[in-house]
N, C-alpha and C positions, 0 to 999 in steps of 0.2 A: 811466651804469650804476653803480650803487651793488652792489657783493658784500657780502653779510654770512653771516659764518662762525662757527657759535655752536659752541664744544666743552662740552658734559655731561660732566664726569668725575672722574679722580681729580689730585692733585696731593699730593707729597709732601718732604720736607727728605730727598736724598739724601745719606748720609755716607758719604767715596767711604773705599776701602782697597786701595791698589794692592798686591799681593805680588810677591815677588822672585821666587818660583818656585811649586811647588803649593801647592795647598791644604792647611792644618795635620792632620794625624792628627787621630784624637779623643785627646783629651789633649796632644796638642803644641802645638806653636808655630812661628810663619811671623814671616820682616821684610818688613817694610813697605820700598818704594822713595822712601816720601815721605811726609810728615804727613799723616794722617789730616784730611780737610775736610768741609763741608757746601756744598752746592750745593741750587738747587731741582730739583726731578726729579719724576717722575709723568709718566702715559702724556698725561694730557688737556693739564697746562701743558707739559710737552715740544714734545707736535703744536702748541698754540696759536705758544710761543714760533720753532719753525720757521716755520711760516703767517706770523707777522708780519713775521719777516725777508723772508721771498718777496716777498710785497708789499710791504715798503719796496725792494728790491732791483729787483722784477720788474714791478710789477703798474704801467703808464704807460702815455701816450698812444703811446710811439713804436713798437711794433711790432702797430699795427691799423691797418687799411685809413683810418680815419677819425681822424688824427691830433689831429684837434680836440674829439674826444669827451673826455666827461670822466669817468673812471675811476674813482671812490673806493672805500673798507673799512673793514668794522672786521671786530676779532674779540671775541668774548663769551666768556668761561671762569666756567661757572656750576659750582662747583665749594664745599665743605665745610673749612673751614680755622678753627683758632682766631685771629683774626686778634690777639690780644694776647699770645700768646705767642713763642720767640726765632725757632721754625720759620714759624709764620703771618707774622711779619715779614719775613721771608726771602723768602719766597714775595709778598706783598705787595707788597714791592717789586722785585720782580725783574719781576712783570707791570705795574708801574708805568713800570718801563724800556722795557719790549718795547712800549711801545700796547695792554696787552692791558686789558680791560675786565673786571675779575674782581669778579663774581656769588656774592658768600658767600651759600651759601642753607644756613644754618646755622640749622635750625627744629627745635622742639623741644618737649614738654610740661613740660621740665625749664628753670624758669627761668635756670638758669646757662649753657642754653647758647645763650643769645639772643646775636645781632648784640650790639657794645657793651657785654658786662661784662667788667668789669675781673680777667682770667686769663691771671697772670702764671706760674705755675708752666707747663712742659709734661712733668711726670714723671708727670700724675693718668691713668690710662685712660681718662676718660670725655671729656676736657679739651685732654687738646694733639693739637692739630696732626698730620696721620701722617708719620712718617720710616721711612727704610730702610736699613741698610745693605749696601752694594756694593761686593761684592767682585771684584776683579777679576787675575786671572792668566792669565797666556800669551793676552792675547784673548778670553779668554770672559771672562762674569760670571755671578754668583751673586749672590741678595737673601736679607735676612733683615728682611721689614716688621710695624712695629706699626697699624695702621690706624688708631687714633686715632678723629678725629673722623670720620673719610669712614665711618664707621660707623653716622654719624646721617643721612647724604646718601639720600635714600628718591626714588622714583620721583614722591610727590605733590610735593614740591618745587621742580620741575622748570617754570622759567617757560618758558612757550612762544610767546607772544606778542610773536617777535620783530623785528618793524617796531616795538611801541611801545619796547622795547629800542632798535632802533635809534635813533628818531629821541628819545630822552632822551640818548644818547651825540653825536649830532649831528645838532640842528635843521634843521641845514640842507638835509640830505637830501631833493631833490624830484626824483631821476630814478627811474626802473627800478631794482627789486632784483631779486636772485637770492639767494634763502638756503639755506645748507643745515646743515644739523644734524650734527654727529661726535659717536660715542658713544664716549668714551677710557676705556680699565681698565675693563671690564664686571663683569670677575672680579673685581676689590678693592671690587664697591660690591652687596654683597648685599640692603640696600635697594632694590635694581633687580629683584630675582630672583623677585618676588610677582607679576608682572601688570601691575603700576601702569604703568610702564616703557612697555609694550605700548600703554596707553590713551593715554598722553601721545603716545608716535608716530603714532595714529589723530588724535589731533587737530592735531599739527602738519601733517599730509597735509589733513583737511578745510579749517583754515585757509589753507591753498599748495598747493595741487594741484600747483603745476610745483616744487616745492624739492625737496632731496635729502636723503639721510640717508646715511652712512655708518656705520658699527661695527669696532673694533679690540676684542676682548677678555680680552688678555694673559694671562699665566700664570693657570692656576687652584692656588691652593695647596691645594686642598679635595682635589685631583688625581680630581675625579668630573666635572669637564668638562660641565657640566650648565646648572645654573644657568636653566633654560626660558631657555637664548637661541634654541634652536631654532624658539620660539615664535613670536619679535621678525622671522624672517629675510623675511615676505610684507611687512613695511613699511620693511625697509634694501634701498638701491640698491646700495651695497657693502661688503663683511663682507672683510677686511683682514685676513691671518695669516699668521703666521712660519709654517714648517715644521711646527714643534711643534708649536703649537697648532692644524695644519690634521690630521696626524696623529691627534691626541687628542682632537678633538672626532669626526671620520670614527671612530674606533673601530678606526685602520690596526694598531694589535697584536694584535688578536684575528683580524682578517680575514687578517695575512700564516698562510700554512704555509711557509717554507722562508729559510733566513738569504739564502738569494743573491736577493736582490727588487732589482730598480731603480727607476731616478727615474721612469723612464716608470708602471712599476706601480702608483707610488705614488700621481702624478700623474690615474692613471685613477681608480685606488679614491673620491680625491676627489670628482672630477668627476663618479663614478656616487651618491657619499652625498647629493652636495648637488644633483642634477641634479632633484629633486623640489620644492624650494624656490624656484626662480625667481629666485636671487639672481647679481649678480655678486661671482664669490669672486676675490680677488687672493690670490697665497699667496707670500710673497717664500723667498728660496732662499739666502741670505747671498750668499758669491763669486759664486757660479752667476745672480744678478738676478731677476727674479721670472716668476709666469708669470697668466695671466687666464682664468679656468673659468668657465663660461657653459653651462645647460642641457644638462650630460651631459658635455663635451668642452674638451679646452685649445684657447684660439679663440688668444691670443697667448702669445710666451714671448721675455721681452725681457733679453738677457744685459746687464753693466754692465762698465765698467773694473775688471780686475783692481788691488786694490793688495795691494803686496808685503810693507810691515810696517804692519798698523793699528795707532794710537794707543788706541782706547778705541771697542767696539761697543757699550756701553750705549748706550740710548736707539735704534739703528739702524732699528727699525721703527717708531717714533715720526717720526724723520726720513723715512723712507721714506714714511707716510702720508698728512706732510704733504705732498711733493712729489707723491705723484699726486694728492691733492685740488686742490696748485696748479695741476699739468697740464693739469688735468680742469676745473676752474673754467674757467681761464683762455681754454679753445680755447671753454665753452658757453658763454662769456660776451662774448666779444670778436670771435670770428668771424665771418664773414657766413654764416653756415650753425647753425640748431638742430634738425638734424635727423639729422647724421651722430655717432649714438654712436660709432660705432668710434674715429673722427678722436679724441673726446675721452678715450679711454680710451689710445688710443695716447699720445697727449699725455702724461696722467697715467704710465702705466708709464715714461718716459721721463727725463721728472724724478723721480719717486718714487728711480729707481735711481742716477739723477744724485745728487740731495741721499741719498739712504740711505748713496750710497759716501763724498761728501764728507763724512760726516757722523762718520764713524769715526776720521778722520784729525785729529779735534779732541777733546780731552780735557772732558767733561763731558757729559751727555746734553739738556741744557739750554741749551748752546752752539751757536748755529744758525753752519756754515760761513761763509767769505767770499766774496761774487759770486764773482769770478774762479774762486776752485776749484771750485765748480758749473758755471760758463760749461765750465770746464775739461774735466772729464767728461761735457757735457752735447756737445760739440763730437767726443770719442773714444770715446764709445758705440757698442756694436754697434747694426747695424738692426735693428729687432726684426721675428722671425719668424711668421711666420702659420701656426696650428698645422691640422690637420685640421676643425678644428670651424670655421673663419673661413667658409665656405661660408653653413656651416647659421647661421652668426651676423648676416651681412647678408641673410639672405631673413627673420629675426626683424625685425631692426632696419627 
């Protein structure tokens, strides 16, 4: 069995800024706890660079029934970078390191911004590379991104033809694949936001009828939460969201009347926005683990290890995404059974909130944990609960 896991999305040169304490007034000033750094970061190489770690970690013969099978992966990151600038370098080879297969699909009417010329500066707007700065105090963070090139990253871009991808990355490849598609940073790639987007996933479905697609759509800065992803939802299996962003796309501040609402209220409103769409919505919950919305109703809700002082939450629902796609890969792929979605979603929720938690206890958003500390949480996790809806979700299934 061959997996192959292509992420579409964004990637960016994070430049971290740890503070001492709050955030600066306007007109003031904050200390820093430590030099100011660059790292790679973005939602699409973030999820890729978790993924790759899982499977160099996880992904082997010894825990399926048929120990002599043979397992292999790649992963594809078709993504928009200047690749001769100091950030495209960065980024470059950072996916150099991780096995990751990065797809500059860097097209254009404007000859300078072809594959191979020589662009060295990255101070031009049209030219370099996109970076962010992240800021980080008491556990939370804050972004302030230039988008750069992912500017020119457009929905016709978008290679889909992923067997011949695979097998240019390795020839060798002659068993069974399973591919599925991840749409990283929705919102930082307004090139997506025309339609195109939509055609390209019709074709990936006519070409694979059995692959899969997932969607993460991260902050919208536009704060109009729009963007026709509502459009995209009849051709993704799973649409992926923080809190926030499950909030603010549902439209949950206009609909509350009253400041004393709960998690439960919240949780329903969702599950009644999106119950028309047909999708499955994950919506992670930081501390509290994530939960699973399916046709109207929360079918699971899957709590995680409490930890007591986080390191660093950037990147958390990047790692968390990756972990249920490995979840989820991993049980529809290796199992003796394709037919029990539940199993594979349980799966996913499980390490989703395994790696999301591991994930914060390491400094950098682009730092995928170490085995053991995922083993760790993956071994003192709660069980996960079967919500009202589990009913009405195996007479679907």
């Amino acid at each position: 069995m061959h997996l192959s896991i292509n992420i579409i999305g964004d990637a960016f040169a994070d430049i971290y800024c740890y503070l001492e304490g709050d955030m600066p007034s306007h007109g003031g000033d904050s200390r820093l706890t430590q030099p100011i750094h660059k790292v790679p970061g973005g939602s699409g190489l973030n999820t890729a660079t978790h993924l790759s770690s899982l499977l160099s970690n996880f992904w082997t013969n010894n825990d399926t029934p048929d120990k002599t099978a043979n397992y292999t992966s790649n992963i594809n990151l078709q993504t928009v970078i200047n690749e001769n600038d100091e950030y495209g370098k960065l980024l470059s080879n950072h996916c150099q390191k991780h096995n990751i297969r990065l797809i500059n699909r860097r097209v254009s009417n404007m000859p300078a911004c072809f594959f191979g010329t020589n662009e060295l500066q990255s101070n031009n707007e049209a030219t370099s590379t996109g970076h962010c700065a992240v800021i980080v105090s008491k556990g939370e963070r804050s972004f302030m991104t230039h988008l750069g090139t992912i500017r020119d990253f457009e929905g016709d871009h978008i290679l889909t033809n992923f067997r011949d991808l695979d097998s240019k990355s390795n020839p060798t490849i002659n068993t069974s694949v399973h591919q599925h598609a991840h749409i990283a940073g929705y919102f930082n790639i307004t090139g997506f936001w025309d339609g195109k987007l939509k055609s390209k996933l019709e074709e990936m479905h006519k070409a694979n009828q059995n692959m899969t697609i997932s969607l993460v759509p991260q902050h919208d800065a536009t704060e109009k939460w729009d963007g026709a992803l509502l459009d995209l939802l009849q051709h993704i299996d799973f649409l992926i969201l923080s809190e926030i962003e499950a909030k603010s796309i549902s439209r949950y501040n206009r609909h509350i009347t009253s400041d004393n609402t709960s998690q439960s209220d919240l949780l329903n409103h969702i599950a009644s926005f999106f119950e028309a769409y047909k999708v499955n919505v994950i919506v992670t919950l930081g501390s509290k683990g994530a939960v699973h919305i399916y046709n109207g109703d929360v079918i699971y809700q899957q709590e995680t290890t409490p930890i007591t002082s986080p390191i660093d939450p950037t990147g958390a629902g990047d790692s968390f995404a990756a972990g249920f796609l490995y979840g989820y890969l991993n049980y529809k792929t290796k199992e003796d059974t394709d037919t029990d979605s539940n199993e594979m979603i349980k799966h996913g929720m499980k390490y989703g909130c395994a790696v999301g938690t591991s994930s914060i206890m390491v400094q950098g958003a682009s730092v995928p944990p170490k085995k053991d500390s995922i083993e760790k949480i993956l071994d003192s996790i709660p069980q996960l609960k079967q919500s009202k809806g589990y009913a009405k979700r195996q007479k679907i299934s």
